[in-house]
N, C-alpha and C positions, 0 to 999 in steps of 0.2 A: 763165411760166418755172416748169419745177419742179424740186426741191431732191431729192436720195436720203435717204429718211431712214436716219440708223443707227440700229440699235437691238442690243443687246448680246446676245449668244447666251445661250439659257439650259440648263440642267443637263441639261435630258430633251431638249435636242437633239444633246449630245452624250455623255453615258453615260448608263448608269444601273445598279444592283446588284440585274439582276436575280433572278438566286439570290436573295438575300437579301429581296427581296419578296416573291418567290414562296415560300418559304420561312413568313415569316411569317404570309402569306395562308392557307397548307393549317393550320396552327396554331393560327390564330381563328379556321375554318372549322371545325375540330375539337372545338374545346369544346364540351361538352355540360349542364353546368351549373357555375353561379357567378357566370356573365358577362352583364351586362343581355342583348348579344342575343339571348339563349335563352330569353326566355318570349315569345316566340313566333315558330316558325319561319315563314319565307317559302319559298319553292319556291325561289326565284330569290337567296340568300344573296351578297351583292359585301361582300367583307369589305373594313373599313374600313382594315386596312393597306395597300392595294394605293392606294386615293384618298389617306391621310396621304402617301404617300412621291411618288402624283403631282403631285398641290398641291403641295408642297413644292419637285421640283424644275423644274415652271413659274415659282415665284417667285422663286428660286434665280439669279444670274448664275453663268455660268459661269466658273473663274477666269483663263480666258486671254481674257478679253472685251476689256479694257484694250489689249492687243496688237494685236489683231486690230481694232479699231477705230482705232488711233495709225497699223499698217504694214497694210495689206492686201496679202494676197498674199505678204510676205515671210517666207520661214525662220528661226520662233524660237532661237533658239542651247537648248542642251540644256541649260544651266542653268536655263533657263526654263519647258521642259518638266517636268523636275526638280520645278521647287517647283509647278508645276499641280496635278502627279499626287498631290501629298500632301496639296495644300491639296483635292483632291477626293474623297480619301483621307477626311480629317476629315469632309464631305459626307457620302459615302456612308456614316459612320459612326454618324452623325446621323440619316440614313434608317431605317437598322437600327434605331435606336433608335424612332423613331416609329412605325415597324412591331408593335414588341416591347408583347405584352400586359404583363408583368412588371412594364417601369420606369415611373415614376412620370411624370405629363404634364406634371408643374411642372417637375421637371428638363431631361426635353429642351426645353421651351418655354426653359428659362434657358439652355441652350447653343446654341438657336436666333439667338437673343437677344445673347448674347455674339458669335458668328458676323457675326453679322451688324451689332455696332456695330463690332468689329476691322475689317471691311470698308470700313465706311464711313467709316472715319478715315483712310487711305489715301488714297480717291480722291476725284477733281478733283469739285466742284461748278459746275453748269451754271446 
């Protein structure tokens, strides 16, 4: 006999901000000195915000996962929409920030971090 598994939808399968990666990819691609990756160029440069912001939202659930796993197939009411778009909102914010040469990696790692204990106090354990 076999069983369907579910498994929860995750972030990079259903958005993603990509302006804002892109964005920050031609930016650290740009720099020219100050930043470790400039003592020594490579031909082929894949700048590290484009994989921070992808890792990130493959680990990422997405925040309508919960729904979509309880109703399949039925129409979320718009309040629920509502609070998705903001709770991913906050995501995408978060991306930006991983992206960003500027802020510090201890910070976003702490609002990763917070993210994601707020999440997990919410939902059901398996």
């Amino acid at each position: 006999m076999t069983y369907a598994v579910k498994s929860p939808r995750k972030l990079i399968e259903v958005a993603l901000p990509l302006d804002a990666i892109n964005a920050a990819s031609a930016r650290e691609k740009s720099i020219r000195h100050g930043h470790p990756s400039t003592l020594h160029l490579w031909w082929e440069r894949r700048p590290l915000a484009t994989a921070r912001a992808v890792l990130f939202a493959q680990l990422v659930n997405d925040p309508s996962w919960k729904w979509e796993l309880d109703s399949p197939g039925q129409i979320p009411p718009s309040h629920l929409k509502a609070s998705w778009a903001a709770k991913r909102k906050q995501l995408f914010k978060i991306i930006e920030d991983l992206g960003s040469v500027k802020e510090q990696p201890r910070r976003v790692v702490g609002r990763v971090a917070r993210w994601c204990s707020s999440t997990r106090r919410g939902s059901r354990r398996a």
